[in-house]
N, C-alpha and C positions, 0 to 999 in steps of 0.2 A: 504494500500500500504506500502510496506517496506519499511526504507530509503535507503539500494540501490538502490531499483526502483525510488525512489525520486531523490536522486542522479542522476539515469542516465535518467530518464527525464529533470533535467537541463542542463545539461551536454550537451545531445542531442540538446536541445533547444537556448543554446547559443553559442554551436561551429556548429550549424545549420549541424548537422550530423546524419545518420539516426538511430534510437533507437539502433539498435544492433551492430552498433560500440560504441554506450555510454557504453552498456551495458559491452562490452569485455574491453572497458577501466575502467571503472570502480572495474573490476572484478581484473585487473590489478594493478591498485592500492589498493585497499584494501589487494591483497595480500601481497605486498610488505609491508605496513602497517604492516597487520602480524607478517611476518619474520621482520620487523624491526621496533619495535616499540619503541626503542630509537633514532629515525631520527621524528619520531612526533612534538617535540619539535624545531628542526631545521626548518621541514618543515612551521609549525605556527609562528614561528617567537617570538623574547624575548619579544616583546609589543603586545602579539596578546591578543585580549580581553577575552579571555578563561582564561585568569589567567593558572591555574598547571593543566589547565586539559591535559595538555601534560603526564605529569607525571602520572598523575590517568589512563589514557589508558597505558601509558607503563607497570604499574601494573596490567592492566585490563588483560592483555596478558601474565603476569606473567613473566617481562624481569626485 
């Protein structure tokens, strides 16, 4: 399984909504992610336990 699909299985699972609106919101977010992969680090927050992996994906996406 992909983690998308992982993704929008929880997704689906805890905002108790049916798989294919997890799936379009998720689809939604990732692309935003995308196009904006210097809002990554805002969205994680300064203390989020990922350390720079904010940073490492804004590279990953080549911003």
């Amino acid at each position: 399984m992909a983690i998308q699909d992982q993704i929008a299985k929880m997704v689906a699972e805890r905002a108790g909504i049916d798989p294919d609106t997890a799936t379009k919101a998720v689809d939604a977010m990732l692309g935003f992610l995308k196009e904006n992969p210097d809002k990554v680090a805002e969205l994680l927050g300064d203390d989020s336990p990922l350390g720079d992996a904010a940073s490492k994906i804004t590279k990953l996406f080549g911003r």
